[in-house]
C-alpha positions in Angstrom: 85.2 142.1 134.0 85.4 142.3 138.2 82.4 139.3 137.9 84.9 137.5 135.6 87.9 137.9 138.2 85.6 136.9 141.2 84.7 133.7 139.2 88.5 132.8 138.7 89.5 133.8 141.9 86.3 131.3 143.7 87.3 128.6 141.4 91.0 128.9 142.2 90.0 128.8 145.8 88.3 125.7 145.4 90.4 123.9 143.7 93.2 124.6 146.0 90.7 123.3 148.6 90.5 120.4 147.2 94.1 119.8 146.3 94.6 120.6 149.9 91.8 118.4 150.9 93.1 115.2 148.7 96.9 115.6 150.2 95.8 116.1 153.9 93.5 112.6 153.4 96.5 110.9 151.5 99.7 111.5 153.4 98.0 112.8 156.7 98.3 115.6 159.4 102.2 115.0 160.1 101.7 113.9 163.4 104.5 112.1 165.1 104.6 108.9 165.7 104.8 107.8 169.2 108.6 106.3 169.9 109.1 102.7 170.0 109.5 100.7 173.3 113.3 100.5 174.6 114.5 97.7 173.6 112.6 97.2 170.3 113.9 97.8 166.5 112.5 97.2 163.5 115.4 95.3 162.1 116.0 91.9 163.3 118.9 90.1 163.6 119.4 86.8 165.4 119.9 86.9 169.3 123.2 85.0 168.8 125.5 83.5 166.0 125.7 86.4 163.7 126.8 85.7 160.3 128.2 88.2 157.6 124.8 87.0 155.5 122.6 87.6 159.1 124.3 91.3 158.2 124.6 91.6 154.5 120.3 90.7 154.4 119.7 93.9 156.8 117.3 95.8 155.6 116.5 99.1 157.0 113.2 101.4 157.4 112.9 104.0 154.1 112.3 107.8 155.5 112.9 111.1 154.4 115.8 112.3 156.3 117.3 108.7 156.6 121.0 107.7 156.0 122.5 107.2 152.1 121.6 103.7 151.3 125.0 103.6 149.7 126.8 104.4 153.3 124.7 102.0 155.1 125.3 98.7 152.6 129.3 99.8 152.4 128.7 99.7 156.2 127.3 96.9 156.5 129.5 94.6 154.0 132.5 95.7 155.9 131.1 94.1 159.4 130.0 91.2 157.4 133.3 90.5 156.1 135.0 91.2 159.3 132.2 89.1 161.3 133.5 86.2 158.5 136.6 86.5 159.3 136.5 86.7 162.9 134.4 83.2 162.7 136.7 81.9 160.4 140.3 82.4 162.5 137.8 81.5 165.4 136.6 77.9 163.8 140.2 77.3 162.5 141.9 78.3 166.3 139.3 76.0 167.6 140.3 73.3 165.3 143.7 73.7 166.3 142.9 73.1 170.0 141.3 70.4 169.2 144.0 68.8 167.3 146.8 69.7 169.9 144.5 68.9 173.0 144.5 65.0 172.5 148.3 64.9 171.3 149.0 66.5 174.8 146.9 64.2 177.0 149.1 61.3 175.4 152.0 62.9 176.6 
């Protein structure tokens, strides 16, 4: 009976050594990763003319304690919309200029 329990109890042991063994390999030791340089992201967006679709095609890194994905798109369609906006009464206020500028000169 006591060899029977020693014989459970060793291959219990080993088996949670290898369990342990196969998890360490796969997701590693949990070491940190060293920070990224200033000035550097992961997500890219152009260095000038942003677009609503430059900010509706953000994608962002997947971690475990990251934001909601459903926050960050609601987020992120608003400032695209507004971005759209803001081009469009900018283009059409151009436009306008435009128009009015030569009409002036002739005055």
């Amino acid at each position: 009976m006591v060899l029977t329990l020693l014989l459970y109890l060793a291959v219990m042991v080993a088996v949670i050594g290898v369990v342990f063994a196969v998890v360490w390999r796969v997701f590693g030791r949990s070491e940190d990763l060293p920070p990224l340089e200033k000035g550097t992201t992961l997500t890219r967006l152009p260095r000038a003319g942003i677009t609503g679709d430059d900010v509706r095609s953000l994608r962002f890194a997947q971690v475990t304690r990251g934001y909601k994905a459903g926050e960050v798109d609601w987020a992120l369609e608003k400032l695209a919309r507004e971005i759209d906006e803001l081009r469009t009464a900018l283009h059409d206020l151009q436009a306008r200029d435009e128009i009015e500028s030569p009409a002036q000169r002739a005055e």
